[in-house]
C-alpha positions in Angstrom: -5.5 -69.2 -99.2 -6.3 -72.4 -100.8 -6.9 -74.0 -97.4 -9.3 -71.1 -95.9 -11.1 -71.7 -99.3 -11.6 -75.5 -98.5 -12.6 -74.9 -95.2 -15.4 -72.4 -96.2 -16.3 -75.2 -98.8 -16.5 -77.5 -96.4 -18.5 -75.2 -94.1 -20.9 -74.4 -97.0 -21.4 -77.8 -98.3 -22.2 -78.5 -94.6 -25.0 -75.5 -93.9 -26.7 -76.9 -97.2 -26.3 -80.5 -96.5 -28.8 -79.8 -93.1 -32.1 -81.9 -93.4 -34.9 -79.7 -91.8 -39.0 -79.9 -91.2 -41.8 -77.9 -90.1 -44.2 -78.2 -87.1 -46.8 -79.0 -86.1 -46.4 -83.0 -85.6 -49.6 -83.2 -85.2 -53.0 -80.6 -86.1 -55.7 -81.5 -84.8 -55.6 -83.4 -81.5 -52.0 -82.4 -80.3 -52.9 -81.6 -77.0 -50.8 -82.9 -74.2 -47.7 -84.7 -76.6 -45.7 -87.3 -75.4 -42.6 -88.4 -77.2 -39.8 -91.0 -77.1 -37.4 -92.8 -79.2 -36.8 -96.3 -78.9 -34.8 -99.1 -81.2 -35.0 -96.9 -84.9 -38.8 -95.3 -83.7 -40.1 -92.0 -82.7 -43.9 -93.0 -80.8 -46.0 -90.0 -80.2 -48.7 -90.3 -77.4 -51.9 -88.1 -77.6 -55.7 -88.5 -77.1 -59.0 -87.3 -79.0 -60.3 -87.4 -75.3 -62.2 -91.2 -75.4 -58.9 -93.3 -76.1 -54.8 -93.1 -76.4 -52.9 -93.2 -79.3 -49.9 -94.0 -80.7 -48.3 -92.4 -84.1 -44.9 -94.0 -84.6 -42.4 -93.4 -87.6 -39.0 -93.2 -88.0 -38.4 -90.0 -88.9 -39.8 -86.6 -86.7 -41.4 -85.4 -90.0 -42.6 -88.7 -90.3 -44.9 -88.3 -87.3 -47.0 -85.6 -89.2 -48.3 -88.3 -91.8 -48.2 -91.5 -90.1 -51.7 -93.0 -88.9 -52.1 -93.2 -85.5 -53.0 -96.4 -83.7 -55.6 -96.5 -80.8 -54.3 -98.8 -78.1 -56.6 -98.5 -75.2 -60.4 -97.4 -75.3 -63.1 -98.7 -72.9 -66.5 -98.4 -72.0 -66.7 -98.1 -68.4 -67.8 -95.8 -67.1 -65.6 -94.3 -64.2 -62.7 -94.1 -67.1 -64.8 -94.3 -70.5 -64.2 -90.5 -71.0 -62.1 -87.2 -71.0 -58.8 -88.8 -71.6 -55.7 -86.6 -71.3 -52.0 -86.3 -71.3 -50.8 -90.1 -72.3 -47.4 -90.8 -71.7 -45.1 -93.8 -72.2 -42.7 -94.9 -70.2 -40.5 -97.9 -69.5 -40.3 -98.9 -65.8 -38.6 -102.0 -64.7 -38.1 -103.0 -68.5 -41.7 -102.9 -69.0 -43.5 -100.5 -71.2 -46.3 -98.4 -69.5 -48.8 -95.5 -70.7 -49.8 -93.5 -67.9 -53.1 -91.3 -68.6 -55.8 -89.3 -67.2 -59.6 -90.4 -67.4 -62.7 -89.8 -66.0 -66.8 -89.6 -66.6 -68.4 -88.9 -69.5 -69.5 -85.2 -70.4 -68.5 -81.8 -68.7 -68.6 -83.1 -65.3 -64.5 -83.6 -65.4 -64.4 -84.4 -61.0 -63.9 -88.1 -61.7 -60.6 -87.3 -63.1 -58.4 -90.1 -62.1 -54.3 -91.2 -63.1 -54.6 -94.7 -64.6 -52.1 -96.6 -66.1 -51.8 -99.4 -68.9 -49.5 -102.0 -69.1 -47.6 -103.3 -72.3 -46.9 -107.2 -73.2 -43.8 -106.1 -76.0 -40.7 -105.1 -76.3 -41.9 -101.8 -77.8 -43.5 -98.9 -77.1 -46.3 -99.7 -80.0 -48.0 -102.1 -78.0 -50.5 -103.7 -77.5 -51.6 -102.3 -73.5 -54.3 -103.8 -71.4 -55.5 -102.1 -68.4 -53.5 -102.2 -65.2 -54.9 -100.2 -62.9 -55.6 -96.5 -61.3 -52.8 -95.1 -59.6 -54.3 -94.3 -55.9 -52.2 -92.0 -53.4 -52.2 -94.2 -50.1 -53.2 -91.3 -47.9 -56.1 -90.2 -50.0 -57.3 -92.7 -52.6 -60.5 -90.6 -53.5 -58.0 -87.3 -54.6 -58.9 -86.3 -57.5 -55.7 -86.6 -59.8 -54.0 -85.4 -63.2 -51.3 -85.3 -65.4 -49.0 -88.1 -64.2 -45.9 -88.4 -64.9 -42.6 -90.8 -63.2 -39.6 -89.3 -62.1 -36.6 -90.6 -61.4 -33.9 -89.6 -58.6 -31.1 -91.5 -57.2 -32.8 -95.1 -58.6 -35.7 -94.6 -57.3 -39.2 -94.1 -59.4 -41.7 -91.2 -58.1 -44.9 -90.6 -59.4 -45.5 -86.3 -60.2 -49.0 -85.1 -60.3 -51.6 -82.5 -60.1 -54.0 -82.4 -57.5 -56.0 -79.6 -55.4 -54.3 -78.7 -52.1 -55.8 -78.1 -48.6 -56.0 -74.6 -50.1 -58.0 -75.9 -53.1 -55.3 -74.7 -55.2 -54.6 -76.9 -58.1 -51.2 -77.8 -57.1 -47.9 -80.3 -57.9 -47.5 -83.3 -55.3 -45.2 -86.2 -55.5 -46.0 -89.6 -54.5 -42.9 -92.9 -54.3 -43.6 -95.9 -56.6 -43.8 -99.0 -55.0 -44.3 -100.2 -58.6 -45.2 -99.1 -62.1 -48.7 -99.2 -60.9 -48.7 -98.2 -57.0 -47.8 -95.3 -55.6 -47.7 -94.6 -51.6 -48.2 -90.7 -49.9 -48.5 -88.1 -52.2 -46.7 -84.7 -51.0 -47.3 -81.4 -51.8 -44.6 -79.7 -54.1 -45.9 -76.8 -55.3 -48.6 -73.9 -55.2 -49.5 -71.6 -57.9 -48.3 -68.7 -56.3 -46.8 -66.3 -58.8 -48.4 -64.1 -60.8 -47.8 -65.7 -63.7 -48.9 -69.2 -62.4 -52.5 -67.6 -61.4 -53.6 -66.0 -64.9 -57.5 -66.9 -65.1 -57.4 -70.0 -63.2 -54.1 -70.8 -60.4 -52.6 -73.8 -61.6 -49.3 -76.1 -61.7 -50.2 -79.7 -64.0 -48.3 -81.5 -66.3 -45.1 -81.8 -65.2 -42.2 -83.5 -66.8 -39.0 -84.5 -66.0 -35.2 -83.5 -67.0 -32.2 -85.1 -66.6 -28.8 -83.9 -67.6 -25.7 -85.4 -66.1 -26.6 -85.8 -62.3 -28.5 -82.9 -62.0 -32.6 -83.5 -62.5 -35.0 -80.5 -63.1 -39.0 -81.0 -63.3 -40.5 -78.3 -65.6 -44.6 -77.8 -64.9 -47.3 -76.1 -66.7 -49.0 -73.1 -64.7 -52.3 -71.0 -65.3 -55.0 -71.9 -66.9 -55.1 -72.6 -70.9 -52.8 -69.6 -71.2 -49.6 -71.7 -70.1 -46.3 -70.7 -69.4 -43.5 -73.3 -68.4 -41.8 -72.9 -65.0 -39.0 -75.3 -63.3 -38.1 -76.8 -60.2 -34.0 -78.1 -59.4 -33.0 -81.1 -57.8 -29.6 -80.8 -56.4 -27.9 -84.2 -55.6 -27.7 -85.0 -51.9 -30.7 -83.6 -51.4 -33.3 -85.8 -49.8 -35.1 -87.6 -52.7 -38.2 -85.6 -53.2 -37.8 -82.5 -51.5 -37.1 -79.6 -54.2 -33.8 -77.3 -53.5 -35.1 -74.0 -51.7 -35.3 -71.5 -52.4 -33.7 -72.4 -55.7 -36.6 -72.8 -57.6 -36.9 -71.1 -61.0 -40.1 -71.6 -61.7 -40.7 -68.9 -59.0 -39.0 -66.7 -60.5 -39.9 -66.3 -64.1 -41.6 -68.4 -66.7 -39.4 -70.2 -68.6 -40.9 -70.9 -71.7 -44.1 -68.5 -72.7 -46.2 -67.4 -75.6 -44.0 -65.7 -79.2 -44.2 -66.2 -82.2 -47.3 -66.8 -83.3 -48.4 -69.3 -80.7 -50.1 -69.3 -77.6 -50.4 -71.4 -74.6 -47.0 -73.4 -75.3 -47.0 -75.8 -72.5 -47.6 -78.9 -71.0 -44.5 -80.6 -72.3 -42.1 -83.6 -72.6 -38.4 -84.4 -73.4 -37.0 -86.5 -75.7 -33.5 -88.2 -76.8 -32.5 -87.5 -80.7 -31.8 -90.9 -82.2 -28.3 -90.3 -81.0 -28.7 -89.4 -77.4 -26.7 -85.9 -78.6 -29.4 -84.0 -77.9 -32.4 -83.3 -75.8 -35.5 -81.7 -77.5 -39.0 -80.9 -76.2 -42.5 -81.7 -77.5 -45.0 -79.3 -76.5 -48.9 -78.2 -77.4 -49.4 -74.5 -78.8 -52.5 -72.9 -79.7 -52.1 -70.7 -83.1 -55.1 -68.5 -82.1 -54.9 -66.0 -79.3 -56.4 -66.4 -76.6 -55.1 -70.1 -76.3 -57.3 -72.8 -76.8 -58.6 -75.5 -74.4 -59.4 -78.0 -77.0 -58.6 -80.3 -80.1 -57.6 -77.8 -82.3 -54.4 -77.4 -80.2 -51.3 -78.2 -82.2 -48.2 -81.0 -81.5 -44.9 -79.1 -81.6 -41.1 -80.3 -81.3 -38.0 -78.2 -81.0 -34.2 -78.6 -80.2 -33.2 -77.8 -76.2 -31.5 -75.3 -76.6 -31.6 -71.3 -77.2 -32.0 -70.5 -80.4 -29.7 -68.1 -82.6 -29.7 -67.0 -85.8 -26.4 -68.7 -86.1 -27.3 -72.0 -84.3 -30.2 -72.2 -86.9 -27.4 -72.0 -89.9 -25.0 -75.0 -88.6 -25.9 -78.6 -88.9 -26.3 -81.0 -85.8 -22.7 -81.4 -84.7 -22.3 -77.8 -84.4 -24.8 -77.1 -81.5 -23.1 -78.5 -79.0 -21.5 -74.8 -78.7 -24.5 -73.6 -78.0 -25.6 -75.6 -74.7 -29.5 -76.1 -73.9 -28.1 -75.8 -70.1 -26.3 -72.2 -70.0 -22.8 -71.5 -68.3 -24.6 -72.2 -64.6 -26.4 -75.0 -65.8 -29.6 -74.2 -65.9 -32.0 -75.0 -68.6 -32.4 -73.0 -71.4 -35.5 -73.4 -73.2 -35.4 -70.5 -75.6 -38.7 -69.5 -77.3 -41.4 -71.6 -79.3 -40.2 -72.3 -83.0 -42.8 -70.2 -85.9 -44.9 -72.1 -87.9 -42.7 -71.0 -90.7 -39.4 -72.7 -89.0 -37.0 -74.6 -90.9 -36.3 -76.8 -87.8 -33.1 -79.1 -88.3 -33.8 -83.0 -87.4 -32.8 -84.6 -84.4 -28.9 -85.5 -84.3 -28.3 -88.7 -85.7 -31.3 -88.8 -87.6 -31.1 -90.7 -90.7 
């Protein structure tokens, strides 16, 4: 008896020992969150549409009160205007910000993928200008929401662009560098039902890696986003997607509850101890979903969520896998506003 009390002390102790926080990151201006976690830092990438920032802190909570930095703005014009969806990643040892931009004012059809360069050894900065990220075989395409992924080595750049059908659609392009890409090839077509609500639309796609398997979620619809996924099986030639395996046309797997709306365009992250994978997302807390800066920065654990995964601290949720008994990604549903979320593993 003695030792069933100690464990349940134990146990207890443990459940009220868990350090928690609430979302959003970031309100206003979360649209389009990218994170990472490098050397003791969480940096936050987002945009108030004429420049990219930077919040960095090193806690998650931290994020919400830490004061952004700009690190790029310019005035010219082919670029000046309607930034979207930074992101920061390190190719080749070097740290780049890949971004959308275009001319000023409503006339968004100069939307381009551009890319910034850093000279440190951390994410913070400071970024000068590299250059716009061209697709060999159609350097005028009008493109969005670039992101690199990786299979087998080798670095592919994954964007939006309009298809022969004039459906905004995913393509793929290899990297001959961190800043030139050769053919881009169609992926994707919003198709489904789900991926065709106001507007058709697959954008802002991000990559997932978990042991040797790789998944790319996307974004589909208009500003009432759900999140589908493709699967990469290995062998596979590098950037063809498994068929008909793809989950995303199936079923959405992350959508609208709890209070927010248009939970997309997302990123992944590493805790601080590599333990776990979470995802950053934006979230409108208004229905309909929102197209603009009052969308909100939102982080979560990978995983589905239970009432009983909620109660246990960090080294407990490895029971409860993000990837499922067949290995596919679960993503679970959007966190309330309310949430006492428990930090990243290893988070100090």
């Amino acid at each position: 008896m003695l030792k069933l009390l100690l464990v349940f002390s134990f146990f207890t102790q443990a459940v009220l020992a868990v350090v928690t926080f609430k979302n959003p990151l970031k309100n206003p201006d979360g649209s389009d969150p990218f994170i990472v976690y490098d050397s003791g830092y969480y940096y936050l990438t987002t945009t108030t549409w004429n420049n990219v920032q930077i919040t960095r802190a090193t806690t998650l909570a931290g994020l919400k009160t830490a004061k952004p930095t700009v690190v790029y703005s310019t005035s010219t014009s082919s670029r000046c205007c309607n930034v979207w969806a930074p992101e920061i990643h390190k190719v080749n040892g070097i740290w780049y910000i890949y971004y959308t931009a275009g001319l000023s004012g409503s006339d968004l059809g100069g939307q381009r993928a551009h890319v910034l360069q850093g000279v440190a050894a951390n994410p913070n900065g400071p970024y000068s200008y590299k250059g716009q990220l061209a697709p060999s075989n159609n350097p005028n395409a009008w493109v969005i929401d670039g992101t690199v992924l990786t299979i087998n080595g080798a670095n592919y750049f994954v964007f939006s662009a309009f298809s022969p059908r004039n459906l905004q659609s995913l393509y793929i392009a290899p990297m001959t560098n961190a800043y030139t890409i050769g053919a881009m090839s169609l992926l994707s077509e919003p198709t489904q039902s789900w991926e065709t609500v106001d507007t058709p639309v697959n954008e802002g796609p991000a990559a997932l890696y978990s042991g040797s398997r790789v998944w790319l979620a996307y974004s589909a619809s208009f500003c009432k986003l759900d999140v589908g996924i493709f699967d990469w099986s290995p062998g596979m030639e590098r950037w063809q997607p498994t068929y008909p395996v793809l989950l995303g046309q199936v079923r959405p797997v992350f959508s609208s509850a709890n209070g927010l709306y248009g939970t997309a365009h997302n990123g992944f992250f590493k805790s601080p101890d590599g333990k776990e994978t979470w995802v950053v997302y934006h979230a409108s807390a208004t229905n309909p979903a929102k197209c603009d800066g009052s969308r909100i920065t939102m982080a979560q654990n990978f995983f589905s969520h239970s009432s009983i995964a909620d109660l246990y601290p960090p080294f407990f949720w490895e029971i409860f896998s993000s990837f499922g008994t067949t290995g596919a990604p679960s993503f679970g549903s959007p966190r309330n506003l309310n949430d006492n979320v428990p930090v990243p593993s290893g988070e100090s």
